[in-house]
N, C-alpha and C positions, 0 to 999 in steps of 0.2 A: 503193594506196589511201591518200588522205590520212587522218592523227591523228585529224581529227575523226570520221572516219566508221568506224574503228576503235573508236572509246569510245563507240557508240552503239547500247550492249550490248541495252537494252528494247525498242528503235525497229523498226521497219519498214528490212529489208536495203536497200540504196541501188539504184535504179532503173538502168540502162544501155538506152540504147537502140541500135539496130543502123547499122552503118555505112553509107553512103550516098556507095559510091566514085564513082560518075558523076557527081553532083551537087559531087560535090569535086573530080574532074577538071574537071568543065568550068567550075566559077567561078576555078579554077588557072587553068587556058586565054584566061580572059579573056570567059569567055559574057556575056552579057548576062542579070541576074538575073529581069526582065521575059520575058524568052524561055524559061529555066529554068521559073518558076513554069507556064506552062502545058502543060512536058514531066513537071514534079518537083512536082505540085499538091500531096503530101503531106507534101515537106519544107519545116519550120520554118526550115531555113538560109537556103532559097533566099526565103521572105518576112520574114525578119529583115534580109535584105540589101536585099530593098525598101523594108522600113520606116527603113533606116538612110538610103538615099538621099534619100527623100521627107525625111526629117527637116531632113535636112542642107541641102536646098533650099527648106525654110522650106514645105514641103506638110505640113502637121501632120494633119490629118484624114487625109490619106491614108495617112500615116506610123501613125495610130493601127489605119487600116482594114487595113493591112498584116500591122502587128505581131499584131492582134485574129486574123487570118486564121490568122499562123501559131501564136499560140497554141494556138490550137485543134486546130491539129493535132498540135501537140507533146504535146498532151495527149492525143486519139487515138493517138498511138505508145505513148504513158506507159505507156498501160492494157492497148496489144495487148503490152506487154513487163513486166507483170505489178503496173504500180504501183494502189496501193488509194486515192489520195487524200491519202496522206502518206506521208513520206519523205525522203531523202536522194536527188538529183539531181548527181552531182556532176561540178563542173566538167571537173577533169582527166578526162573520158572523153569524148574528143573529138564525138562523136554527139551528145553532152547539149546543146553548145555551142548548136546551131539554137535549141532550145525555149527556153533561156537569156537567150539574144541578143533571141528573140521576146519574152518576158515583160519582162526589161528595157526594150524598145524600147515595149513599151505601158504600161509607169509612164511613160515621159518624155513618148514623147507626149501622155497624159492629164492630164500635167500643163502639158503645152505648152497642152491647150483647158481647161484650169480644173478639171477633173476628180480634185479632192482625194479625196472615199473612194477612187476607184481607184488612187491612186495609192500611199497608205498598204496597203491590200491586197495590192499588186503587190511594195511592198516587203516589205512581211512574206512573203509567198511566195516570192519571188526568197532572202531571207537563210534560210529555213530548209527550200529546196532545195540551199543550197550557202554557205555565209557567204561565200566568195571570191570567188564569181560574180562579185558587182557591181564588185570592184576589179578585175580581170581586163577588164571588159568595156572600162570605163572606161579603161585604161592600153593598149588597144589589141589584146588577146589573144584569137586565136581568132576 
């Protein structure tokens, strides 16, 4: 457990969510994340990876419609794995990385279509799920 989430003695315990070896074996494998999403419809990895290719190909709606997708579900896991709506999310537990990936991927998005409140939102949420998230995501990690 990373420093920060050790001194956050008041707080709400830090969330983990459950591993999801298939969907990591087969994006290992080389699956197609489009094919995934419709076997793995509740993991956030597998529409964070959509949201990242759509991005990357200049589809920004779709890229948002992706990320939006997998938010949502990262946030259904959150909750079946006990989070209240605040907390710590932390990066290094590998599982967290989907929802992560997702939330990140719909600030940029949304700021790719103009979508300033969202995008301030997204970063407040993203940093005080995890302060290191965004640099991690950024530098290539996970």
């Amino acid at each position: 457990m990373s420093d920060a989430f050790r001194t956050n003695l008041l707080g709400p315990e830090p969330t983990y969510l459950p591993e999801e070896p298939e969907v990591v074996a087969r994006l290992a494998a080389g699956d197609e994340p489009v094919d995934l999403a419709a076997q793995h419809p509740t993991s956030s990895q597998v529409w964070a990876a959509l949201a990242d290719e759509a991005f990357e190909e200049g589809r920004n709606v779709e890229s948002y419609a992706y990320a939006r997708v997998g938010y949502h579900r990262g946030l259904d896991a959150l909750r079946r794995a006990g989070w209240r709506g605040a907390g710590p999310i932390p990066w290094e537990h590998v599982p967290n990385r989907g929802f992560l990936r997702s939330l990140y991927a719909l600030g940029r998005a949304a700021g790719a279509i103009g979508e300033a409140d969202e995008v301030e939102r997204i970063r407040t949420f993203l940093n005080e799920s995890d302060p290191q998230a965004k640099a991690a995501i950024e530098n290539g990690e996970g």
